[in-house]
N, C-alpha and C positions, 0 to 999 in steps of 0.2 A: 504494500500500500504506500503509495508518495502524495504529498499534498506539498503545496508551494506557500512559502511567507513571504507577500508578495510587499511587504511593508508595515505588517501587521503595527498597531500598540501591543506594546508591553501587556497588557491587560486581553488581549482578541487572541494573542500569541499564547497567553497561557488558558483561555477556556479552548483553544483548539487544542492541546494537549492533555485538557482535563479532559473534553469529551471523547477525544481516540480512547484515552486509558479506561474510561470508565468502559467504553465500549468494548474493550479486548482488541481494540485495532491495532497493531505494531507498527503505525505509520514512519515514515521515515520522511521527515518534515528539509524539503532545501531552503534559503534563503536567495530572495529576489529584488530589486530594485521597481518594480512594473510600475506603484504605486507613484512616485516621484518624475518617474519619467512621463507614464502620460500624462501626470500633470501639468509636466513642461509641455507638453507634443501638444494639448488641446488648446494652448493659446487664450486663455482666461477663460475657454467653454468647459462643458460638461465634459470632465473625463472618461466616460461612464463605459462607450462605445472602446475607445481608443485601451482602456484599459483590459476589456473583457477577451479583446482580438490578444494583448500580449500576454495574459493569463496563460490562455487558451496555445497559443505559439511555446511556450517557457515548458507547459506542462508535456505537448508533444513531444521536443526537443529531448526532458528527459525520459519518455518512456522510450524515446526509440534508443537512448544511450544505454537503456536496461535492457532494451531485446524485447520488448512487450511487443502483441498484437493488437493491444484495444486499452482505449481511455474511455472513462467511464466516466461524466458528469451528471452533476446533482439539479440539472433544472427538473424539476414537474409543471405540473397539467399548468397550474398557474402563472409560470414561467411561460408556456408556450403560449396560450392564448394572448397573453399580454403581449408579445412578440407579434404573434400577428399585426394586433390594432397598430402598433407602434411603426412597423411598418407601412400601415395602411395611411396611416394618420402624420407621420412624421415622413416617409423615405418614396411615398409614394408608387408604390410596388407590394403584387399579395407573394406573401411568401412566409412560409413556418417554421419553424426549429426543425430538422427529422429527428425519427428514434433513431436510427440506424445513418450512419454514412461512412464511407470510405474516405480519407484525406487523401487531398488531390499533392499536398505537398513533400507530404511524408509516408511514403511506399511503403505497405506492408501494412498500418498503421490504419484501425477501424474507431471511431469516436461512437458511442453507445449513451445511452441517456434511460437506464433502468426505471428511474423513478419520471417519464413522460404523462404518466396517466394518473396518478399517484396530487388527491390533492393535498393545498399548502396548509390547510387547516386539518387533514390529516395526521402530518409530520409535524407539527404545533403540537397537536392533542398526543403526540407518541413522545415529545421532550420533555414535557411536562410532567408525563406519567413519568419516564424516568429518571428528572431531575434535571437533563441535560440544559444549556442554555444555547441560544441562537449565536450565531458567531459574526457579530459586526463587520461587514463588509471593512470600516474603520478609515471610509474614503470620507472627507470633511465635505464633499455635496451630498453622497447621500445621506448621511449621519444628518443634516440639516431637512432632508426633503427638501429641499431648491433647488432646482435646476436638473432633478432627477425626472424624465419624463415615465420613468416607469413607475412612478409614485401616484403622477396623475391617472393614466391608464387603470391601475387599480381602483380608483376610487371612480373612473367612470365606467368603469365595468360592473361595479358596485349598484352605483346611481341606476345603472341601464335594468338589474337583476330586481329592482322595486319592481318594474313594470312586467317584467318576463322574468320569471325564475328560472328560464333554459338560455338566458344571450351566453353563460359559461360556454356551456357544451357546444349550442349553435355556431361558435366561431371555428369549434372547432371544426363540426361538420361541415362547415362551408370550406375548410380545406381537402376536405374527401369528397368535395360534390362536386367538382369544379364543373360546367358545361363551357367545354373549347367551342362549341356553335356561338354561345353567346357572351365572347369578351371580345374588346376590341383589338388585345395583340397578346403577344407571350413571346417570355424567350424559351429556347432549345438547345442545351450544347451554346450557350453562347453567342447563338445567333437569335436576330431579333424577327417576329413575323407580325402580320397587320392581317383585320379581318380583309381587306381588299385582295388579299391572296387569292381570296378562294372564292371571288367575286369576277 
């Protein structure tokens, strides 16, 4: 088991220690700079993006220096739907977290997402039970909720579940339902196509 300290405080660095040990985990914890650096990289924005991408690079980097086949990340159901909107709403493009993908840059090397369906009030209700606590991202934007846009997202996915108590799920099925008859383009491989294709 590896996990990265990507900047942690003092205090984030040892409930990450507390919770492996309690767990029986034998993690083998590296030391990272990512936290400081996106900082510098986003330019007075949100580091939020720019940090998640060097996370996510560092972590590869060492499983293939261990010889691993597969990295195994902690988002759930909550995570992905939110990704969606954020997408939708921010990046202008539909697109989802997968369970499953292959890295395009790291040969050999399968990125898996166990806990995809798995909700976030679930794993709340299971720390509790064990005493575990939450591990502070320990980033000074989202620690504030300013300028974290996935803070807003939650809470209007929230707002949206007063009127519909299925908008959770439904975003998700809208990523399984897609009809290519009726969107105006999509990419493939990289390549961009327009409905006048096929007109």
């Amino acid at each position: 088991f590896i996990t990265m300290d990507p900047g942690y405080l003092p205090e984030n660095r040892e409930r990450l220690e507390f919770n492996c040990e309690k767990l029986g985990i034998p993690v083998k914890i590296h030391n990272s700079d990512v936290f400081s650096v996106a900082e510098k990289m986003s330019d007075g924005g949100s580091p939020c993006y720019m940090c998640a991408r060097m996370r996510r690079g560092n972590l590869y980097n060492r499983a293939q220096e261990l010889g691993c086949n597969k990295l195994a990340l902690g988002h759930h159901f909550d995570d992905v739907i939110e990704t969606v909107m954020l997408n939708i709403i921010y990046a202008g493009d539909f697109k989802t977290m997968m369970p499953k993908l292959k890295s395009k840059n790291f040969e050999g090397l399968e990125l898996i997402r166990p806990m995809y369906l798995v909700r976030e009030e679930a794993i709340i209700r299971f720390m509790k039970s064990t005493g575990l606590s939450a591990l502070d991202c320990a980033c000074t934007v989202t620690k504030k909720k300013s300028g974290n846009k996935r803070f807003f997202i939650k809470d209007l996915i929230e707002e949206l579940k007063k009127e519909n108590k299925n908008v959770d799920i439904n975003i998700l099925r809208a990523t399984e339902n897609v009809n290519m008859e009726q969107i105006l383009g999509y990419k493939e491989k990289g390549e961009r196509h327009d409905f006048l294709e096929f007109y």
